[in-house]
N, C-alpha and C positions, 0 to 999 in steps of 0.2 A: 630725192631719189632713193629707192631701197635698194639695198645690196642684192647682187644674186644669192640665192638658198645653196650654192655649191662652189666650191674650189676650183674645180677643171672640169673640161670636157675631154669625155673617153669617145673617141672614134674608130670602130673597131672597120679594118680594111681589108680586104679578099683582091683587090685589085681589079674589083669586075666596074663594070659604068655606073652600076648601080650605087660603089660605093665612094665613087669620084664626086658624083651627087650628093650624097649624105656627107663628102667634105666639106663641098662648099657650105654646107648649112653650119657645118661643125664651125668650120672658120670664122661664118659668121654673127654667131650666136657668142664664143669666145671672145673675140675682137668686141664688140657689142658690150659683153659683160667685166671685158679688162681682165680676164680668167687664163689660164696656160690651157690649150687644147693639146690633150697625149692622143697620139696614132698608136693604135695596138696592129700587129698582124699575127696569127696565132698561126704555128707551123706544129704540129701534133703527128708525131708517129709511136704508134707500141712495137716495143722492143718484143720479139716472140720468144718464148720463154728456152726456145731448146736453143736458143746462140751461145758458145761459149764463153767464155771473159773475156779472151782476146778478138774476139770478133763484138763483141760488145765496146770495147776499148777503141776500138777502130771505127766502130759507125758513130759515136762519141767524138770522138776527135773530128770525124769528116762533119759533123752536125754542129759542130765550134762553126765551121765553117761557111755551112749554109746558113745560122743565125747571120754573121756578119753579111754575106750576101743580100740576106733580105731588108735586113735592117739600110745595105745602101739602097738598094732598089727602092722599099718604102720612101728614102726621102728622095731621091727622083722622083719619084712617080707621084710623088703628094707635091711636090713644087708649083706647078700651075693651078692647085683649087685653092691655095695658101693665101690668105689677105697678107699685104706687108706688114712687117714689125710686128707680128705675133708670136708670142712666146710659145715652140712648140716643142714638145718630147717626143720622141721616138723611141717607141717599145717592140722587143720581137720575144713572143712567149714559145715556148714550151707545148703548156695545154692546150686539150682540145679547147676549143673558139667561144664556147658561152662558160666553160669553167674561166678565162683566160680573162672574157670581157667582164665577168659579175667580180673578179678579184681588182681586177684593174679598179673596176667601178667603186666599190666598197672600202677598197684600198686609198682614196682620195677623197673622201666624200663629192662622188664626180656625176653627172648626169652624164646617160649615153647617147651619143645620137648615131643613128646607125642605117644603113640603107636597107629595102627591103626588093627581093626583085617580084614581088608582086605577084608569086605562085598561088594559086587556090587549087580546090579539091585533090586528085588524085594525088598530083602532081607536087605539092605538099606534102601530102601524109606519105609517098613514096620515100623525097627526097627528106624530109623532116625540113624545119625550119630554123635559123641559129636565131632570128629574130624574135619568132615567136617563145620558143624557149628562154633567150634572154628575159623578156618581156615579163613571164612567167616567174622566174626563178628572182629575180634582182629587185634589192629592198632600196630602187635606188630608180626617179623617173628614167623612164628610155623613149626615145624622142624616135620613132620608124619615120622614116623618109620613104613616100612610093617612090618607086621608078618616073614616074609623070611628073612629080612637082618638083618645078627646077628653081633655086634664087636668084643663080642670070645664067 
């Protein structure tokens, strides 16, 4: 049997169904491969330039506190796509979501597998895509999961 070409799997999570879906795959491609699958969820705000230090200091400290938040919520909410006895990391970034997910990615020699909800024409180039731009940008395979194709 050959080894997998990677270390981990990066699963980059929004909380939508779309990317509950692209767990179960993550789960089981990980499990499968004997590999630790990382949960990324990217929480991204710019600071606007005219805040003063103290007010900068204080949305800093309250933003300690949303990471902690999220990072619990992420492991709820990733519990039921989770295969048992898999070795799993829990990440809550900073950056915006495809700088977030291609560092994760590059940063583990990791493949990503990622949910996509399946937007085309306007409706895309409106909303842009975090998929497609991963996709784009990462020196590193990314596994899109539609929205239709389910593992169970």
């Amino acid at each position: 049997m050959l080894n997998p070409p990677f270390d981990s799997i990066v699963c980059p999570i929004d909380f939508s169904d779309c990317s509950a879906n692209a767990l179960r795959w993550a789960s089981w491609l990980a499990h499968t491969a004997g590999k630790p699958l990382r949960l990324l969820h990217a929480v991204h705000v710019d600071m606007p330039s005219y805040l003063t230090a103290s007010h900068r200091e204080e949305i800093l400290s309250q933003w300690s506190e949303v990471r902690k938040h999220a990072e619990a919520h992420l492991r709820e909410w990733a519990k039921p796509q989770l295969l048992e006895g898999l070795d799993v990391v829990f990440e809550v970034s900073d950056a915006p979501p495809v700088e977030a997910i291609i560092a994760a990615a590059h940063r583990g020699n990791a493949w990503v597998v990622m949910g996509t909800h399946g937007r085309t024409g306007w409706r895309q180039v409106w909303m842009g895509s975090v998929t497609t731009r991963t996709i784009e940008q990462a020196k590193v395979p990314v596994l899109a999961i539609p929205p239709d194709k389910t593992i169970c």
